[in-house]
Backbone as CSV, one residue per row, in Angstrom:
resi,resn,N_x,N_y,N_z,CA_x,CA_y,CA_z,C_x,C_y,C_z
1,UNK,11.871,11.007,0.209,12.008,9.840,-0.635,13.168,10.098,-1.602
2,UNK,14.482,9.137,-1.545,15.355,9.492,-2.586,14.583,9.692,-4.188
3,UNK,15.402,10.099,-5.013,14.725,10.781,-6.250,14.397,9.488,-6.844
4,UNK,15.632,8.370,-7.007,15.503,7.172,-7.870,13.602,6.536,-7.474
5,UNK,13.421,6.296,-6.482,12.161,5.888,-5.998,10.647,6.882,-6.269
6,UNK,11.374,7.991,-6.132,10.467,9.054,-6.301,10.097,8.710,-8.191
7,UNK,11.093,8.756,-9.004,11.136,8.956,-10.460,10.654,7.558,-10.859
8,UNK,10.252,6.223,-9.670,9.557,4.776,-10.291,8.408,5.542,-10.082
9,UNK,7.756,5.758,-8.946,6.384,6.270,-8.435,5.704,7.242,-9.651
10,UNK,6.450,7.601,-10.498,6.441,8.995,-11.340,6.019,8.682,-12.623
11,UNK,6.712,6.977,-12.735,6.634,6.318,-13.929,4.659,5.938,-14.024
12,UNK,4.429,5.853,-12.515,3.278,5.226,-12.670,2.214,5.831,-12.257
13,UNK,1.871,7.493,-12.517,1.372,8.653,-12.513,-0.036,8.259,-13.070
14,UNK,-0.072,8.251,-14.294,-1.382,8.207,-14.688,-1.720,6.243,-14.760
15,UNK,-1.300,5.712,-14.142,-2.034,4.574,-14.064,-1.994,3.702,-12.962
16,UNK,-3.262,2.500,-12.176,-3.390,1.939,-10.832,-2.033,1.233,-10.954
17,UNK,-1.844,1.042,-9.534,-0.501,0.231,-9.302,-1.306,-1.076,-8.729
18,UNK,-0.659,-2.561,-8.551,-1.136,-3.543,-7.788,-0.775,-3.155,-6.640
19,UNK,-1.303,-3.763,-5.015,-0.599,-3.587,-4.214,-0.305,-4.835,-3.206
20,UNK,0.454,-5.834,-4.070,0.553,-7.122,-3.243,0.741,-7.580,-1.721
21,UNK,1.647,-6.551,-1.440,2.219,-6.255,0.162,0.991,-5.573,0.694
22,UNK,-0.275,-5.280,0.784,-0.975,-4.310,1.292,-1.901,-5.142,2.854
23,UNK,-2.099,-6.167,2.192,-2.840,-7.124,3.392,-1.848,-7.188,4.408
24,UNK,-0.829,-7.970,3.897,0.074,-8.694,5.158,0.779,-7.147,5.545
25,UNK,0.704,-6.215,5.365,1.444,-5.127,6.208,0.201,-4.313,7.058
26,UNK,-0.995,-4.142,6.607,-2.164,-4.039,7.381,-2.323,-5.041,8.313
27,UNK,-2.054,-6.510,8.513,-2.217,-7.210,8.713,-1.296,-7.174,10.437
28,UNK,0.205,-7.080,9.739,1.148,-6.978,10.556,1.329,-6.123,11.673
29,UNK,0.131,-4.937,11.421,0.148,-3.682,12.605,-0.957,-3.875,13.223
30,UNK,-1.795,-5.408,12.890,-2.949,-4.966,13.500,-4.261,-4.410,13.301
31,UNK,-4.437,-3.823,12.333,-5.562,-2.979,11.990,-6.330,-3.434,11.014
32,UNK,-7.953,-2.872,11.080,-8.383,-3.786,10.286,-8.782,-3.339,9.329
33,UNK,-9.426,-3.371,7.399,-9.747,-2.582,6.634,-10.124,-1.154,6.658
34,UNK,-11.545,-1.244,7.647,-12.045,-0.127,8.472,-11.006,0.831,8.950
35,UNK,-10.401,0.067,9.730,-8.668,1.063,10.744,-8.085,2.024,9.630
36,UNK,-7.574,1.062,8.786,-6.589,1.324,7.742,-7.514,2.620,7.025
37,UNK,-7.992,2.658,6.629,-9.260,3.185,5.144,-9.016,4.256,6.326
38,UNK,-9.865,4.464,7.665,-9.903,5.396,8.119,-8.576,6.316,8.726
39,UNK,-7.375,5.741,8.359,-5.661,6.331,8.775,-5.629,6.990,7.472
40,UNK,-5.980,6.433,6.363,-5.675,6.747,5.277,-6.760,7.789,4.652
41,UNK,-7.908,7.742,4.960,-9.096,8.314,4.138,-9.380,8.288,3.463
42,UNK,-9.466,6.798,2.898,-10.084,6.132,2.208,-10.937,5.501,2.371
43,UNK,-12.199,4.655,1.687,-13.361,3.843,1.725,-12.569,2.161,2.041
44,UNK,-13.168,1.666,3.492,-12.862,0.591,3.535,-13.177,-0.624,2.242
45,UNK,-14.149,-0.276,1.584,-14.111,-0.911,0.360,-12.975,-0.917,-0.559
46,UNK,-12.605,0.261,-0.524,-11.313,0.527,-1.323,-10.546,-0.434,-0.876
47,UNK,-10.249,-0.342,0.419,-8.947,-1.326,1.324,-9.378,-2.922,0.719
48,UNK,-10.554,-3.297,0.874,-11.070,-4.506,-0.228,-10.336,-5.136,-1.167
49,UNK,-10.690,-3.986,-1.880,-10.806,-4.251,-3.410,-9.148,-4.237,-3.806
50,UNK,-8.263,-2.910,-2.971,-7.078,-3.518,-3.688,-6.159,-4.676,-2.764
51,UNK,-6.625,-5.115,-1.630,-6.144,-6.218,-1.037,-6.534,-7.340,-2.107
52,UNK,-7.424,-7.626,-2.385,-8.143,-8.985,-3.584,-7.717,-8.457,-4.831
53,UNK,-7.038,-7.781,-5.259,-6.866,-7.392,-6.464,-7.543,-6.758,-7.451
54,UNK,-8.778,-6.235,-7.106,-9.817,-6.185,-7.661,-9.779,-4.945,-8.237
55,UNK,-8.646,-3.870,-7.742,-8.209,-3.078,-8.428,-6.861,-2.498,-8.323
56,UNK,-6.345,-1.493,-8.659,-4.934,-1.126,-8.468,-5.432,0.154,-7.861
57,UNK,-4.200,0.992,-6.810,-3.902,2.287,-6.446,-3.630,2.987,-7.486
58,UNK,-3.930,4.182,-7.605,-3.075,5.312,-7.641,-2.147,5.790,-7.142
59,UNK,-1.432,6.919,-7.589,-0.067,6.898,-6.459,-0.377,7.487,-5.365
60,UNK,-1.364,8.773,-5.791,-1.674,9.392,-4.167,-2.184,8.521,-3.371
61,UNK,-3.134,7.487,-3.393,-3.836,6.450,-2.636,-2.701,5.817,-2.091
62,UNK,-2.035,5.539,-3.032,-0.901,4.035,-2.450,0.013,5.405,-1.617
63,UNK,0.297,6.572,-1.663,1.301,7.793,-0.569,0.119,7.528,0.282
64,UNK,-1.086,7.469,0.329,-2.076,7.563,1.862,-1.727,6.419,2.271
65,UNK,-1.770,5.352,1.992,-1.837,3.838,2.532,-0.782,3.731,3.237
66,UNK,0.567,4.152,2.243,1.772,3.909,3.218,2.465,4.986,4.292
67,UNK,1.579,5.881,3.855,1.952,6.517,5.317,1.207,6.542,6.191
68,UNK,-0.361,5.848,6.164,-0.632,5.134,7.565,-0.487,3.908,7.964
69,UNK,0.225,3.354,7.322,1.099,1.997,7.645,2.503,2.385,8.171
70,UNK,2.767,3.406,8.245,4.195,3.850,8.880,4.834,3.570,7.788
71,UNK,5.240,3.651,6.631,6.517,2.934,5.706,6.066,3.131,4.031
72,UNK,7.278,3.200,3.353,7.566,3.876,2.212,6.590,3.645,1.481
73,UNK,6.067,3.810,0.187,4.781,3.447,-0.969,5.512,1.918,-1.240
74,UNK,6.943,2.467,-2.089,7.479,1.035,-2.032,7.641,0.113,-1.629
75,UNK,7.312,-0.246,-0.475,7.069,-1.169,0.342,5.795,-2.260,-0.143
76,UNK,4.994,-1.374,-0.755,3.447,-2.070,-0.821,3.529,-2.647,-2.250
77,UNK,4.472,-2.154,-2.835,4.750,-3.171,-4.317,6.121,-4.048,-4.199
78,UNK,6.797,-4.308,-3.122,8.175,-5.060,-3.220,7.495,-6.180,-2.791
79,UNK,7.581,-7.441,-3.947,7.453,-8.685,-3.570,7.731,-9.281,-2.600
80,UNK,9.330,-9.327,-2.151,9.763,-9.892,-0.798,9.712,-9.509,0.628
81,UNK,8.439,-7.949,0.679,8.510,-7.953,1.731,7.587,-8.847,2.604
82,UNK,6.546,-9.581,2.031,5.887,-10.408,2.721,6.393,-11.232,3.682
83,UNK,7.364,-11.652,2.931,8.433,-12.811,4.401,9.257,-12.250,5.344
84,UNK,9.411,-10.705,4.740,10.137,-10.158,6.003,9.284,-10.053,7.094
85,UNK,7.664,-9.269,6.687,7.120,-9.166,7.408,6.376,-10.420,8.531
86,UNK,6.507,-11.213,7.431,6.020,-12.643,8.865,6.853,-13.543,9.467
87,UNK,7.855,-12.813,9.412,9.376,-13.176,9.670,9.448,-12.459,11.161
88,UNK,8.951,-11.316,11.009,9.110,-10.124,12.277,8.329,-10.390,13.476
């Protein structure tokens, strides 16, 4: 991960991140809460709760999520990737 990206992720150490992009990129590969939670090792509830907002990641959570989604952490907080992705 270049440093600049590494040193946002860094900013947000001790507190949940949203993860707006998290549905539609779970969404986009196919897999379902269950799938995901279990790529990641996490509680499909978890996958829930921060799809609905109901809570924020951490950073290690949001590094599990996106690397069993194939693709950067940043990805799961960049607003515009939603249309790329239903674009694809």
């Amino acid at each position: 991960m270049p440093k600049a990206k590494h040193e946002e992720l860094a900013k947000w150490s001790n507190r949940s991140i949203p993860l707006p992009n998290l549905r539609s990129m779970r969404r986009s590969r196919g897999l379902s809460q269950r799938e995901l939670g279990e790529r990641a090792s996490v509680s499909p509830g978890t996958v829930y709760r921060l799809e609905n907002g109901l809570r924020g990641a951490y950073p290690q959570t949001m590094r599990k999520l996106a690397s069993a989604l194939g693709a950067p952490p940043e990805d799961l907080v960049r607003e515009g990737l939603r249309r790329k992705i239903s674009v694809e």
